[in-house]
N, C-alpha and C positions, 0 to 999 in steps of 0.2 A: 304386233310382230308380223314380220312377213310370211305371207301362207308358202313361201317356198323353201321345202326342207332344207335345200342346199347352202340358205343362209344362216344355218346357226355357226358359231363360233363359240367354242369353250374355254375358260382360261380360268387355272389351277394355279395357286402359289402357294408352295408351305412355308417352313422357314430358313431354306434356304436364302434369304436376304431380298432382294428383290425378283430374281430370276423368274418369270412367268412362262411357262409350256403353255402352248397354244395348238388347239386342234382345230381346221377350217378344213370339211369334209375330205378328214382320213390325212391333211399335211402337218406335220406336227412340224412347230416352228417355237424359236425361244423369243422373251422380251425381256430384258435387262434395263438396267442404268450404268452408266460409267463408272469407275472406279472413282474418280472426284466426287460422286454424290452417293457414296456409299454401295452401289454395287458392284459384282464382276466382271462388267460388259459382257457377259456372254452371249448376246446377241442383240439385234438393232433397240433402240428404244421407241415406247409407244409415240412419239412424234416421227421418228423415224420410219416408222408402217405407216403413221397415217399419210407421210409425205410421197412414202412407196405406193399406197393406195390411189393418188391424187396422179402422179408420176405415171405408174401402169396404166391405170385409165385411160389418160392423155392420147400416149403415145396408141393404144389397143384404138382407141375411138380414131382417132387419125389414119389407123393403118386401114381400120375396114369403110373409112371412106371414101380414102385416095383408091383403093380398090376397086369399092364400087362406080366409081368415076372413071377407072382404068388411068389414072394416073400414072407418072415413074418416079414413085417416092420409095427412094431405097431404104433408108434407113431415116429413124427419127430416136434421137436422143433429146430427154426431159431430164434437167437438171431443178432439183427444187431446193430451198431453204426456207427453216422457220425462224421469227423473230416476233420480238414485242416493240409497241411503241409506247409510248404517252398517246393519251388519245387528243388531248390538247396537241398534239405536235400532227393530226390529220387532218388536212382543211378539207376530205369529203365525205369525213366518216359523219356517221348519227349520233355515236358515243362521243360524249364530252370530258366523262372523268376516266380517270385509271389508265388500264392497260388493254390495247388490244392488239390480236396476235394478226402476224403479217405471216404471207407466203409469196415468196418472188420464185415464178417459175419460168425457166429458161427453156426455148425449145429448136433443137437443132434438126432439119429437116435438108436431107438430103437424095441428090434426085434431080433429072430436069426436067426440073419445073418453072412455068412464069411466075412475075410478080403478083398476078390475079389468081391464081391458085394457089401462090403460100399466103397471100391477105385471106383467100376462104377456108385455107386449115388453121390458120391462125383464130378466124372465128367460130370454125366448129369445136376447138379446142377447149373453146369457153362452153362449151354445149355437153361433152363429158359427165356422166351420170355423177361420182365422186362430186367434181366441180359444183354441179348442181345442188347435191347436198349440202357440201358445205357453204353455201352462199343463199339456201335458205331457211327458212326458222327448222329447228331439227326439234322436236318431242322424243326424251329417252322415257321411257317408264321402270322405274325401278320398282322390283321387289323382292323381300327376305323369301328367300324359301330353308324348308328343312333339306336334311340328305336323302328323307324319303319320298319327298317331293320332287324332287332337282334330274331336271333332263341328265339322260347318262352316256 
């Protein structure tokens, strides 16, 4: 676990159907599924954070760059989507069988600025702590606890 407090995340579901309440120091946010997959979309679903997660980063990492560079980057919108592929259908993936998930992210930077400084936001973009995890081996540990055990 990370030794910094500010990283826990708690998330409670009863049987309200999929509806997840989620607590990320003191914001209390929902996570649903769509009404097509049996939920009441009451709010984004867990692909949709994680793509929010990917997306904030992005745009946050970018803005305190061009900053610190003194740049004139007004504004930077991150458009993301997830999808699957065959993995037979990727000629530079490692995975050969099944499915693997794709993320096309789009990123609109506006501002003037030259062509050699949107090529180097473009590559610190790839540099995004988010980005970074998800592009390298990630270890979850899982385990049961009791309700008397369980962070509160």
């Amino acid at each position: 676990m990370s030794d910094t407090p500010d990283a826990v995340v708690a998330v409670t579901i009863g049987r309200d159907h999929f509806a997840s309440e989620i607590v990320a120091r003191g914001h209390a946010l929902l996570a649903d599924e769509p009404v097509a997959l049996g939920g009441r979309d009451a709010g984004p679903t867990p692909y949709d954070l994680l793509l929010s997660a990917l997306g904030s980063c992005t745009a946050i990492t970018l803005r305190i760059y061009a900053d610190r560079k003194g740049w004139n980057l007004d504004r930077v919108a991150v458009t993301l989507r997830h999808g699957r592929i065959h993995a037979s259908d990727c000629q530079d993936c490692e995975t050969r069988a099944g499915k693997i998930d794709t993320i096309e992210r789009d990123i609109l930077l506006e501002g003037d600025l030259d062509d050699e400084q949107r090529a180097r936001l473009l590559e610190i973009a790839e540099k995004c702590p988010i980005h970074r995890t998800l592009t390298s081996e990630v270890r979850i540990a899982t385990r049961l606890v009791t309700a008397a055990s369980a962070p509160s």
